[in-house]
N, C-alpha and C positions, 0 to 999 in steps of 0.2 A: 504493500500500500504506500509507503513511505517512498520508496521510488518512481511509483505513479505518478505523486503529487511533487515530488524533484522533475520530470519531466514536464508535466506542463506548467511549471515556471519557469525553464527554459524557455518551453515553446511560445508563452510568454513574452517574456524578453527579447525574444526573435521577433513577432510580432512588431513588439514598440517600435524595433531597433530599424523593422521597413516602415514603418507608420499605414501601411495598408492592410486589406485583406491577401492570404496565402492561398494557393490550391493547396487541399488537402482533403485525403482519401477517406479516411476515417471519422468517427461520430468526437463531437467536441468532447476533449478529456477533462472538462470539469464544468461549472456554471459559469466561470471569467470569460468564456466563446462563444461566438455567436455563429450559424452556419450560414453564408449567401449564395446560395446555388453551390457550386463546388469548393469554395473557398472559408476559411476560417476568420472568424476574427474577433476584436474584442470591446467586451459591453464597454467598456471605461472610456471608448471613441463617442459612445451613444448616449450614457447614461452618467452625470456627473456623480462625482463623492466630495463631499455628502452630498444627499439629496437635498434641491434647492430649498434654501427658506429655515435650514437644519444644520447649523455650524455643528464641528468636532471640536474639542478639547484632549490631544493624548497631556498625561501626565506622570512625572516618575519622580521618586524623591530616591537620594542616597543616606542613608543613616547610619546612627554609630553601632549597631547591632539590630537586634529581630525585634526586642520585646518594645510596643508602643511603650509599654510605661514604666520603663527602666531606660529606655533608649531614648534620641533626637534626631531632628534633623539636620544633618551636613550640606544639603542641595536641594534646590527645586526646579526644576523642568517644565514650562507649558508650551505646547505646539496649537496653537487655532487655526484651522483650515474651513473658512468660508468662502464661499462664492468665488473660489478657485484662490483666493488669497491668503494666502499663509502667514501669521506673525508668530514671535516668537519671544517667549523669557526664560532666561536662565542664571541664577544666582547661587551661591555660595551661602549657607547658614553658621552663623554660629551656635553651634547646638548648647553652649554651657559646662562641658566635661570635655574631657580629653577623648580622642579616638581610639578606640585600640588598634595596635599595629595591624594587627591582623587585616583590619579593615583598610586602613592606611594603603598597607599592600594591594587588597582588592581594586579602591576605586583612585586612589590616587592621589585623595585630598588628606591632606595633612593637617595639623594642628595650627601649624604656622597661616596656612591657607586661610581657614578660620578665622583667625583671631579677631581680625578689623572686617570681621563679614557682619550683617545688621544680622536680630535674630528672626526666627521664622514669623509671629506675624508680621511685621515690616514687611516681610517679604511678602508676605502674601497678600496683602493690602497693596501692593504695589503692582501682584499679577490677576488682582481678584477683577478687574475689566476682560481677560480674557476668560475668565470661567464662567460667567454667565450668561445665560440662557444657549449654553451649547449641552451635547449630550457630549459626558465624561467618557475617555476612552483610556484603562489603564489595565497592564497585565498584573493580574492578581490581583485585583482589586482589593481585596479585603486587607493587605498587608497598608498598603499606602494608605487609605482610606483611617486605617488605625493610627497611623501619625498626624491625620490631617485634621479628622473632624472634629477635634477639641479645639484647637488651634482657630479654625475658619468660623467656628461658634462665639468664639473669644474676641473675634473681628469682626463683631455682627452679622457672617453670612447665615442668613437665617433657609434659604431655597435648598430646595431638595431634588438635585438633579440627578435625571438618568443617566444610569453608570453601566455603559459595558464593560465588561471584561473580559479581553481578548485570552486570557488561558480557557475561561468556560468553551466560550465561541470557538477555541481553537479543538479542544477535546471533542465536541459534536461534530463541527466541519471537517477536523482531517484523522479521522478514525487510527489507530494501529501507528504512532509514530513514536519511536523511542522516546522521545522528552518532547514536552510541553514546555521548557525552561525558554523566556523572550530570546535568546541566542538561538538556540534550533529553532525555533519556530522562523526567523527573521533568515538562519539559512537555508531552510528548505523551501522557503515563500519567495528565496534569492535578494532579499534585502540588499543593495549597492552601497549600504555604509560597511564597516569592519570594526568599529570600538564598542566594549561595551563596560556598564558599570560606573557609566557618571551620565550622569540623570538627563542633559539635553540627545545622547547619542540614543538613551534606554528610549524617552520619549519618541523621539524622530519613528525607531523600527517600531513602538507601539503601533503609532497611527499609521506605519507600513503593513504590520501584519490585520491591522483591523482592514485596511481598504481593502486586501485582496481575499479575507473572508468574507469581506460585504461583498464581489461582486461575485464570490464562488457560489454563495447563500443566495444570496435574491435572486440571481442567474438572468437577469434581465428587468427584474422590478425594481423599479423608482419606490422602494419602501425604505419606512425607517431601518435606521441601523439597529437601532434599540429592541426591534419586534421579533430580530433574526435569532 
């Protein structure tokens, strides 16, 4: 199964890489293709992401370990994709403790990094224009979410938006694939970035791995992200 869905992200890619339809023999190898007479090609030419009227938000934070409430925020990440325009924030938190190395090694931000960074709400009072009224797009939601939603309560965000989460969406849409972990999912989907583990690159492949289960999932409908 897993090399199934490796080949047509290729075939994918080949696609973008002529900007046309291809002849091809075979039945579309997933719901990203659309067939025109003998040829292949793809909804994402026909059908925008998001669907219009429907901004995205991906979001990723980096922190000093797992637990919300032993841990903090080192980073925050928002990517907003409306109406084919993308903005972007990415900042540096001072979480109030020291990192552990361990972590240090993983994502790269240091102590020193830190120091003269504002702390998380500032920060998020500063990115809280691009979270509203978008549907939230994050993997694993439930991990981020547990660092954020005291904080953005604390900062008057009082809305309660719709939150995909690209590991669920991933487990239904690509059946039998060794890991779920945002890294395999963003190489088997063929994601064109390469870093991961600091919060604007995690973001970036979120809202990569969401667009291309949105258009494997709807397979041609202009439907919510959130419904899939």
């Amino acid at each position: 199964m897993e090399a199934r869905f490796r080949q047509a992200s290729r075939l994918a890619w080949r696609l973008r890489r002529e900007g046309r339809p291809l002849l091809w023999p075979a039945e579309p190898p997933d719901g990203r293709f659309f067939r025109e007479g003998e040829a292949l090609g793809l909804w994402e030419w026909r059908l925008a992401f998001p669907p219009e009227g429907r901004p995205v938000v991906a979001i990723d934070v980096e922190t000093t370990g797992l637990s919300p409430r032993r841990d903090r925020v080192t980073e925050l990440a928002v990517v907003r994709l409306e109406g084919g325009e993308k903005r972007v924030y990415s900042r540096l938190v001072n979480p109030g403790r020291p990192i552990p190395p361990a972590v240090q090694r993983l994502t790269g931000i240091t102590d020193a990094d830190v120091a003269d960074a504002p702390p998380l709400e500032k920060v998020l009072l500063e990115a809280r224009p691009l979270f509203e009224g978008a549907v939230w797009v994050i993997q694993n939601a439930g991990f981020d979410l547990g660092f954020l939603t005291a904080p953005l309560r604390r900062v008057g965000f009082r809305m309660r938006p719709k939150v995909v989460d690209t590991l669920r969406l991933a487990r239904v849409s690509l059946p039998g694939l060794t890991s779920y972990r945002l890294g395999h999912l963003a190489e088997v989907l063929a994601w064109p970035g390469e870093r991961f583990h600091r919060a604007l690159d995690d973001a970036e492949a979120t809202l990569w791995v969401a667009r291309e289960l949105y258009y494997l999932r709807a397979s041609g409908r202009a439907i919510p992200l959130e419904v899939l």
